[in-house]
BABAKE-196591 format. One record per residue: residue number from 1; residue in one letter; x, y, z of N, C-alpha, C in turn. Coordinates in nm, 3 decimals, m for minus. Example, Ala and Ser with C-alpha at 12.3 -4.5 7.8 and 13.67 -1.06 7.14 Angstrom:
<atoms>
[atom 1,"A",[1.319,m0.569,0.780],[1.230,m0.450,0.780],[1.320,m0.330,0.780]]
[atom 2,"S",[1.285,m0.225,0.708],[1.367,m0.106,0.714],[1.290,0.003,0.787]]
</atoms>
This chain:
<atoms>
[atom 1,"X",[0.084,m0.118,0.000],[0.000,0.000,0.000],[0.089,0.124,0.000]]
[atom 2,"X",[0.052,0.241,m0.122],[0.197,0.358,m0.138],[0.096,0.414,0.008]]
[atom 3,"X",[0.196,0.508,m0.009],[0.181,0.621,0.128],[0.282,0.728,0.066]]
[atom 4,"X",[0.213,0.788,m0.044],[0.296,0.928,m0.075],[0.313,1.056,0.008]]
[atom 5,"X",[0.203,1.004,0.127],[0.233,1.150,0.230],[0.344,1.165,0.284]]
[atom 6,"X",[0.409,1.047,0.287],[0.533,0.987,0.379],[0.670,1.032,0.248]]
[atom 7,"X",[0.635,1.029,0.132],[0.763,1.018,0.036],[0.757,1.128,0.050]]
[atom 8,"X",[0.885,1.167,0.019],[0.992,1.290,m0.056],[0.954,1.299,m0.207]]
[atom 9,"X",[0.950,1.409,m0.217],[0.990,1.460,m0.398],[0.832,1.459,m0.409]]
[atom 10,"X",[0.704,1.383,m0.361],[0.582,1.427,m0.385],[0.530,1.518,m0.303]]
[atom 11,"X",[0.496,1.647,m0.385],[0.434,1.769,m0.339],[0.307,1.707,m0.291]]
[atom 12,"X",[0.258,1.816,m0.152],[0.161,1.795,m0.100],[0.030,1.901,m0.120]]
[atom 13,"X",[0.085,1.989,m0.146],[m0.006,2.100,m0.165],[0.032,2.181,m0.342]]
[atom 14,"X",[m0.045,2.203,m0.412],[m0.006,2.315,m0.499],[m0.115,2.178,m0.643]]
[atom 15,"X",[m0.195,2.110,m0.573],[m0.230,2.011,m0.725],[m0.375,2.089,m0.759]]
[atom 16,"X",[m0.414,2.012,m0.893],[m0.519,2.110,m0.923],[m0.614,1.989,m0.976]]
[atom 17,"X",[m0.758,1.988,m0.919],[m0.861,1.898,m0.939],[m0.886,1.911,m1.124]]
[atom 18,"X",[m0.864,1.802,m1.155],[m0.921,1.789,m1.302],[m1.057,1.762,m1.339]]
[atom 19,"X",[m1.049,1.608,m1.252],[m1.209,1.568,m1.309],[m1.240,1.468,m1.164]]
[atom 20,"X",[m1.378,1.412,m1.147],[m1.407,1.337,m1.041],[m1.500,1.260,m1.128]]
[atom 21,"X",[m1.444,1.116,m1.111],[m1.514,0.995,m1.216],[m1.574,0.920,m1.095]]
[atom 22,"X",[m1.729,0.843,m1.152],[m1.777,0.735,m1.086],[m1.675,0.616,m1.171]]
[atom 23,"X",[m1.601,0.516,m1.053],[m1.560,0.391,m1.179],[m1.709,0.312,m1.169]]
[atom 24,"X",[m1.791,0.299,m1.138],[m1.942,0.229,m1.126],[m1.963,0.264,m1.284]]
[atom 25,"X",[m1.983,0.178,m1.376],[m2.038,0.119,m1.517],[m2.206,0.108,m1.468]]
[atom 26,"X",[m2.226,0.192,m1.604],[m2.393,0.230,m1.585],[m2.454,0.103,m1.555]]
[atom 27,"X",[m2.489,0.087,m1.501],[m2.590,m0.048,m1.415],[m2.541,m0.199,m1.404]]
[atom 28,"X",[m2.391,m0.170,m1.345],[m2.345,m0.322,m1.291],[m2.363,m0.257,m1.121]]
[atom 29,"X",[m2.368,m0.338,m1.079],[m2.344,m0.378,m0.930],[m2.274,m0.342,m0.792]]
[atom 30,"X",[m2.235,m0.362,m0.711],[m2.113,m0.336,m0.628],[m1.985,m0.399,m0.631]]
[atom 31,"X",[m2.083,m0.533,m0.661],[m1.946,m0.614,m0.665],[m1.890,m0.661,m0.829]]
[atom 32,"X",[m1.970,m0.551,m0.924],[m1.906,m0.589,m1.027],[m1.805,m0.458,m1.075]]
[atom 33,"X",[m1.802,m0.399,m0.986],[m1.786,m0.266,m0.992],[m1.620,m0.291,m0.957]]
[atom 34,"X",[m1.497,m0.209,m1.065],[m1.331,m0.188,m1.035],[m1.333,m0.079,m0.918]]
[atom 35,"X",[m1.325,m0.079,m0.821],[m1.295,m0.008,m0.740],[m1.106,0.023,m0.734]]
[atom 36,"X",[m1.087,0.199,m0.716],[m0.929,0.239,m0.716],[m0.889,0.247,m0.567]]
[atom 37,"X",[m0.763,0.194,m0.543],[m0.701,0.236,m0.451],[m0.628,0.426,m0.489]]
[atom 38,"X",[m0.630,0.484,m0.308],[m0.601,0.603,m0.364],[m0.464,0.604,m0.333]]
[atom 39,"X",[m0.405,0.704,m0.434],[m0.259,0.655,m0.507],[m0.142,0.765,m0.398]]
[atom 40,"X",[m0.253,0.835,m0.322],[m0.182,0.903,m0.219],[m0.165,0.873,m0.117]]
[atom 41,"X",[m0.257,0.770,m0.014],[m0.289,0.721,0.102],[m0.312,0.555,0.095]]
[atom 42,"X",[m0.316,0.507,m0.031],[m0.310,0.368,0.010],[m0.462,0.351,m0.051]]
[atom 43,"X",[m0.602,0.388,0.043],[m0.670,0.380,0.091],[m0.732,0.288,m0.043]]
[atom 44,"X",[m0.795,0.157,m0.007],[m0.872,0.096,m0.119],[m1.042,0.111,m0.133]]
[atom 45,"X",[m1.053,0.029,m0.277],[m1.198,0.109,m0.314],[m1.251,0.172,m0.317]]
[atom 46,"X",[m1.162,0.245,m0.360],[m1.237,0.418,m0.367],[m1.342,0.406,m0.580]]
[atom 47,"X",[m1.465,0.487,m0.486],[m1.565,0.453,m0.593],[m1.561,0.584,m0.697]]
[atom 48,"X",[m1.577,0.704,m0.628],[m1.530,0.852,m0.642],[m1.383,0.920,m0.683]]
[atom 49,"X",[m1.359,0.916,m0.786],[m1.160,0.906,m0.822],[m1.188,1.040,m0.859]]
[atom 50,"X",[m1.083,1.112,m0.789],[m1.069,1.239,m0.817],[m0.912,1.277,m0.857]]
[atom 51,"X",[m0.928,1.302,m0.998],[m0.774,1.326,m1.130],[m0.757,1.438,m1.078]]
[atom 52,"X",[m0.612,1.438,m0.988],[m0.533,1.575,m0.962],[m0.413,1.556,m1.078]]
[atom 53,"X",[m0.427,1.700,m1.130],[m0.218,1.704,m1.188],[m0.176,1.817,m1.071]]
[atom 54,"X",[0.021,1.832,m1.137],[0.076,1.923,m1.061],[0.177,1.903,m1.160]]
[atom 55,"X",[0.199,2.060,m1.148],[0.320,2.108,m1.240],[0.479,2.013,m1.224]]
[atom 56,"X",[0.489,1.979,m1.105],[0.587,1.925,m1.093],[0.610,1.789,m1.119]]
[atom 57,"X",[0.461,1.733,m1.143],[0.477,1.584,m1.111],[0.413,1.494,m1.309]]
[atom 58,"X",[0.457,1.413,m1.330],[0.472,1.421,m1.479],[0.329,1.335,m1.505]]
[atom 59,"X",[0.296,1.260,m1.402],[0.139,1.170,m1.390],[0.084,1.192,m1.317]]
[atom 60,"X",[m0.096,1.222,m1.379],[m0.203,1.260,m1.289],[m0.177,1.153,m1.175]]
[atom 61,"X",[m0.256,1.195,m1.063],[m0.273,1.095,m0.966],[m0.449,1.112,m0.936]]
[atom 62,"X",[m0.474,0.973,m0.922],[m0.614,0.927,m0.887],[m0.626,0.866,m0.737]]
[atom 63,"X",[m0.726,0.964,m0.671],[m0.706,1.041,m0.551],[m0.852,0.978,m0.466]]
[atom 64,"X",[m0.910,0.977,m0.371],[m1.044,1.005,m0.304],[m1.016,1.146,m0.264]]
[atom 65,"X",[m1.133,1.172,m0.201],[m1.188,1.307,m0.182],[m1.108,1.387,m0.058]]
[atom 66,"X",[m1.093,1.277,0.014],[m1.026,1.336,0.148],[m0.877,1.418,0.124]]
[atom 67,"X",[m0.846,1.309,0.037],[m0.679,1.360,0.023],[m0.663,1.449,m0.119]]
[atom 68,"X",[m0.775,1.490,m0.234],[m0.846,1.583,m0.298],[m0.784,1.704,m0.244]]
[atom 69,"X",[m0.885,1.676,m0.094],[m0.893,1.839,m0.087],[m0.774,1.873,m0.005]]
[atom 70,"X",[m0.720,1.767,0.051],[m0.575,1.827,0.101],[m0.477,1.884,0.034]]
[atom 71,"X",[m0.480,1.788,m0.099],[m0.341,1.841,m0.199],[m0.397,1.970,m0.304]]
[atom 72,"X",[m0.497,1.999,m0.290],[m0.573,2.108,m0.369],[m0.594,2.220,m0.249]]
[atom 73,"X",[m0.621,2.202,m0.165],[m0.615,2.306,m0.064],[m0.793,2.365,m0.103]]
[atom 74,"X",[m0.894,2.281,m0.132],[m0.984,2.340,m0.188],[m1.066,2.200,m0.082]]
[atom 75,"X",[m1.140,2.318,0.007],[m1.219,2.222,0.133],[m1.390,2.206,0.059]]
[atom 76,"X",[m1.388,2.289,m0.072],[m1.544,2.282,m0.137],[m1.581,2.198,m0.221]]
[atom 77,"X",[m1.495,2.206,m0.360],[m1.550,2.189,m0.495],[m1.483,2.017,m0.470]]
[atom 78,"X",[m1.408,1.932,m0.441],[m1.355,1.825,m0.432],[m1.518,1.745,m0.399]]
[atom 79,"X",[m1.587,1.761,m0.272],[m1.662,1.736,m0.255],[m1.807,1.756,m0.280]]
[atom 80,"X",[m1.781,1.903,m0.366],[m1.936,1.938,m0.416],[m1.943,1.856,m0.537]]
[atom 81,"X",[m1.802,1.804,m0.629],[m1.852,1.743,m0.751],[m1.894,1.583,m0.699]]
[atom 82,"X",[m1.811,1.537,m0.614],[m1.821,1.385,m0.581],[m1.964,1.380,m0.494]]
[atom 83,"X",[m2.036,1.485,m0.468],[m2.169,1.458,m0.430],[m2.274,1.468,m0.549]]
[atom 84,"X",[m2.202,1.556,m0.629],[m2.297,1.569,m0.778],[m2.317,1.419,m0.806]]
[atom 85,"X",[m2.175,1.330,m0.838],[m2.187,1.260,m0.918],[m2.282,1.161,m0.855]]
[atom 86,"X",[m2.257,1.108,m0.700],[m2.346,1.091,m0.558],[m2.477,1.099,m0.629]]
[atom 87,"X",[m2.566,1.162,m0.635],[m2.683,1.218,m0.656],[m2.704,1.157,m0.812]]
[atom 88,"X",[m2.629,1.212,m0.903],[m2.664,1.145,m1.032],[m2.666,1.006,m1.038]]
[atom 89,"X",[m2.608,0.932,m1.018],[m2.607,0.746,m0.933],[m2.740,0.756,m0.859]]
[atom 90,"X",[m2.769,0.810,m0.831],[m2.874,0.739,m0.690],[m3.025,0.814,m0.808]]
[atom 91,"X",[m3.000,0.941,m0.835],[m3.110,0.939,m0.956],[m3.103,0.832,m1.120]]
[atom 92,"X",[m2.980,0.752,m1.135],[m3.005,0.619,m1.203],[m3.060,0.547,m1.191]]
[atom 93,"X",[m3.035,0.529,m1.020],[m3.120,0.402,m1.016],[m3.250,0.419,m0.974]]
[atom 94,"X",[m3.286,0.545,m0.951],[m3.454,0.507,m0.938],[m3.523,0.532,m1.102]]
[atom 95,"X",[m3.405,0.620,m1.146],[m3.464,0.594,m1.300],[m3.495,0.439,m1.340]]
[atom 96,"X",[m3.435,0.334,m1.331],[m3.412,0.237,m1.393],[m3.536,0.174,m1.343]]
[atom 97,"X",[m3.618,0.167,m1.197],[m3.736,0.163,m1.169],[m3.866,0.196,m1.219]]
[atom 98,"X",[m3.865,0.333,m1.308],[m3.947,0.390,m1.351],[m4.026,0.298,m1.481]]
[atom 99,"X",[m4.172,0.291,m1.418],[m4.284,0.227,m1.512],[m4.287,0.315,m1.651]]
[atom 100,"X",[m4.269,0.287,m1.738],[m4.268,0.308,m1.869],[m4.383,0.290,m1.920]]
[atom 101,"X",[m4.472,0.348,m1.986],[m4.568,0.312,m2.071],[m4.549,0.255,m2.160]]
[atom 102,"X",[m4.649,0.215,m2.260],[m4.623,0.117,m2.384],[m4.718,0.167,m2.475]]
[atom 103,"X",[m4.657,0.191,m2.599],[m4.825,0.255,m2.676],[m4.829,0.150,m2.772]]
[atom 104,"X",[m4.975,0.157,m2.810],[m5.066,0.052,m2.899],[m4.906,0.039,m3.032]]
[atom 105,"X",[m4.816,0.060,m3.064],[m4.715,0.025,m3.125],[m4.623,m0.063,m3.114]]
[atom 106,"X",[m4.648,m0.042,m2.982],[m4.562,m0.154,m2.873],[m4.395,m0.066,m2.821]]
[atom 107,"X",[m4.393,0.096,m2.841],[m4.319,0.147,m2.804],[m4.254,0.197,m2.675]]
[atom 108,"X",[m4.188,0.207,m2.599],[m4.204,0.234,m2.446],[m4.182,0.397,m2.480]]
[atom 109,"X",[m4.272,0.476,m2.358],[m4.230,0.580,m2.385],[m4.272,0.691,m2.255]]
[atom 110,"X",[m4.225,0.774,m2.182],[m4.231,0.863,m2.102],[m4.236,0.988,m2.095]]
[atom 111,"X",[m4.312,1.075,m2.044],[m4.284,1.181,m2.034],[m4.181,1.261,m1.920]]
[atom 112,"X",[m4.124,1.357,m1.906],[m4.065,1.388,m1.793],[m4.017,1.558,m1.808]]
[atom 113,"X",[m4.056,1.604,m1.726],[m4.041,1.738,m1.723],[m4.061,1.797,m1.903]]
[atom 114,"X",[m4.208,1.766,m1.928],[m4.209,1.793,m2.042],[m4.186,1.773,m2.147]]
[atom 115,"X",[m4.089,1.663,m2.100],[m4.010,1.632,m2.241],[m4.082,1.423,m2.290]]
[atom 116,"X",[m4.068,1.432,m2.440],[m4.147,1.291,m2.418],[m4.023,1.177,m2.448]]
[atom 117,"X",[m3.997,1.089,m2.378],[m3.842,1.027,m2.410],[m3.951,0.837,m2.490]]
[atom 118,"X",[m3.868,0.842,m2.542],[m3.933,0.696,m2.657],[m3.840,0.625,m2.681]]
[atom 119,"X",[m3.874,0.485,m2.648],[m3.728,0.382,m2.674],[m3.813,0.263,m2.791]]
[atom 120,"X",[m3.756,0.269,m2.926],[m3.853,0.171,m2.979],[m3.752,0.041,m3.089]]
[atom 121,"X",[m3.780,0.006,m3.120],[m3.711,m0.115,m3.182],[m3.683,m0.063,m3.359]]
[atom 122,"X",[m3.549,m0.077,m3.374],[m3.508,m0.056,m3.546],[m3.584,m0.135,m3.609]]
[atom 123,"X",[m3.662,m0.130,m3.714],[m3.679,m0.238,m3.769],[m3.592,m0.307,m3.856]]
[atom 124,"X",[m3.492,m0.226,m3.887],[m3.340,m0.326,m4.000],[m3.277,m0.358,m3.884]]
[atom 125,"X",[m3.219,m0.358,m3.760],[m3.174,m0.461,m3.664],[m3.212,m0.539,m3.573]]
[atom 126,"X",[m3.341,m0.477,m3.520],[m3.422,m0.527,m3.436],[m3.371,m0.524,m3.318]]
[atom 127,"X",[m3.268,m0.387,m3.284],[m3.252,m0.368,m3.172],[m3.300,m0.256,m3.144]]
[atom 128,"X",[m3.287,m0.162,m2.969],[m3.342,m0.024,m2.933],[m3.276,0.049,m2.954]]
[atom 129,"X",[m3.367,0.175,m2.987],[m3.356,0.285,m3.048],[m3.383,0.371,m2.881]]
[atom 130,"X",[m3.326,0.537,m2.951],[m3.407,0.628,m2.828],[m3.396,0.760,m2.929]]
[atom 131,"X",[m3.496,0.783,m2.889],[m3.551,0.925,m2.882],[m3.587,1.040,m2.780]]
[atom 132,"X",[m3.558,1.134,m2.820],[m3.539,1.263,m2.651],[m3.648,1.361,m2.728]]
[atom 133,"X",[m3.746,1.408,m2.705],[m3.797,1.492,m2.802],[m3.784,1.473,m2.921]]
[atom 134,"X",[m3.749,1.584,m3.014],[m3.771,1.572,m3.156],[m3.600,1.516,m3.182]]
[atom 135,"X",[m3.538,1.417,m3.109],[m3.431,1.405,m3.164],[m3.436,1.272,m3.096]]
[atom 136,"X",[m3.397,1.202,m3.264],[m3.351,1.074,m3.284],[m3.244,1.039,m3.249]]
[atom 137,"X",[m3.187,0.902,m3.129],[m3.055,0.863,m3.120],[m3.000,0.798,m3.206]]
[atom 138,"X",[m2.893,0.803,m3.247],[m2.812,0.740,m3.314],[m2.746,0.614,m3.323]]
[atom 139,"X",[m2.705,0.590,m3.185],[m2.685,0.420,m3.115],[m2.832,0.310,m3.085]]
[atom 140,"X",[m2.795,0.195,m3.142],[m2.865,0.123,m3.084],[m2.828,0.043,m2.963]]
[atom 141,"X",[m2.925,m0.063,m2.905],[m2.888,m0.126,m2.787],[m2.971,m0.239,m2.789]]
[atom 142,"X",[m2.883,m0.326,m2.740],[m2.935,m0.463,m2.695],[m3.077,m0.522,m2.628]]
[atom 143,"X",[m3.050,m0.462,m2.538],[m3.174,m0.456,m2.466],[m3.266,m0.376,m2.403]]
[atom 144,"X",[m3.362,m0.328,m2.345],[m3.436,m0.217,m2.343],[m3.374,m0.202,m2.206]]
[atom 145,"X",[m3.354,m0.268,m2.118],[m3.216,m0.212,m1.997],[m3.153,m0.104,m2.039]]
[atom 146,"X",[m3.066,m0.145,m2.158],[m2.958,m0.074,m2.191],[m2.995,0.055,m2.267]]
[atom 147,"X",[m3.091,0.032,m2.336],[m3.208,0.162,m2.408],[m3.234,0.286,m2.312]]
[atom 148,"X",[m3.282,0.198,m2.162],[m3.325,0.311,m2.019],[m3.201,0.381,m2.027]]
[atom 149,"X",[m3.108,0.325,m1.949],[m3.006,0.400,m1.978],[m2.941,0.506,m2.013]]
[atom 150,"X",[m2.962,0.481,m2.185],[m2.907,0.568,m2.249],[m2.985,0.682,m2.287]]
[atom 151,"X",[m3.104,0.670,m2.237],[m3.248,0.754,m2.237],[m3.192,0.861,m2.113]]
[atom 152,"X",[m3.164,0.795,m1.976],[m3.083,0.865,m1.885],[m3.001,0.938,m1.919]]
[atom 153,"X",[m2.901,0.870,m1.963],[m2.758,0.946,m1.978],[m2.790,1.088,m2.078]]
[atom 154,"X",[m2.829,1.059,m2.185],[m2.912,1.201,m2.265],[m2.996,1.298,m2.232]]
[atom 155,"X",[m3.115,1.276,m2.119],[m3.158,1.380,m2.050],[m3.075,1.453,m1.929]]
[atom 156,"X",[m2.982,1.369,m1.879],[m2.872,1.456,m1.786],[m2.750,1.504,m1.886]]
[atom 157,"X",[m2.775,1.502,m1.997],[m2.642,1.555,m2.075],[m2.729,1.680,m2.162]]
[atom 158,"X",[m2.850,1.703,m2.173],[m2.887,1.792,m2.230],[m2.943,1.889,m2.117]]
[atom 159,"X",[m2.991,1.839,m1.984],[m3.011,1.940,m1.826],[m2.789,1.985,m1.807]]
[atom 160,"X",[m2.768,1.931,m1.869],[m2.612,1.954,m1.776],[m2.586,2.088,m1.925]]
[atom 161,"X",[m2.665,2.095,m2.056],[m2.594,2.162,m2.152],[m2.735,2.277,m2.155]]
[atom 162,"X",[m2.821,2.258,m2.063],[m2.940,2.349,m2.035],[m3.036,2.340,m2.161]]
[atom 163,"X",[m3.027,2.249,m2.235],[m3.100,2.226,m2.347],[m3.256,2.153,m2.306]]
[atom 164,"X",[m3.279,2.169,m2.174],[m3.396,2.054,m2.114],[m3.442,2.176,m2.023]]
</atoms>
């Protein structure tokens, strides 16, 4: 287990938060889930990886939150994004719950804040399709699991680009 708090030559303070990733894959499990050890403290399974660089140091390091905000010196945003992402996970999965209608087509389809989201079958592959409003997806999918999904992932990517 490293313990870079303890080494020489790694700066402790002066890094700068890049990005904060769920490693959780849209709808596997806990235990199917790669969990990171953090590359500053040892500390394992960390679910929340937070990409610090630093001028001095030539590879990001993938971090938890605690030791985030130590080497960033930033007691806010370390933890305001890893609760975002928090919240977006926990609004997946009650998405993935959500009763879907079915119209006389045999299409599944929802409304939600106005907007009407439609998951329906290609007919040249005979796999799912999605639709967000007046816009057709481009990917298909296996199964209508994987359809919800990506129905998800597109209404939080068009609320995150204010297009919703």
């Amino acid at each position: 287990m490293a313990n870079f708090w303890k080494q020489h030559g790694i700066p402790h303070k002066g890094w700068t938060l890049v990005d904060v990733i769920d490693v959780r894959e849209d709808g596997h499990s806990e235990w199917e889930t790669d969990y990171e050890t953090c590359m500053m403290c040892g500390n394992e399974k960390i679910r929340y990886v937070h990409i610090l660089e630093h001028p001095e140091v030539d590879e990001e390091f993938r971090v938890g939150c605690t030791c985030a905000e130590k080497m960033t010196n930033d007691y806010i945003n370390p933890e305001r994004r890893e609760r975002e992402l928090r919240n977006r996970a926990s609004r997946r999965v009650s998405w993935t719950k959500k009763d879907w209608k079915i119209s006389k087509s045999g299409n599944f389809f929802l409304t939600v804040d106005g907007q009407h989201l439609l998951i329906y079958k290609d007919k040249k592959t005979n796999k799912y399709k999605v639709k967000i409003g007046e816009t057709f997806g481009k990917k298909t999918f296996d199964t209508l699991a994987e359809a919800k999904i990506a129905a998800f992932n597109g209404m939080e990517y068009l609320k995150d680009k204010g297009d919703w």
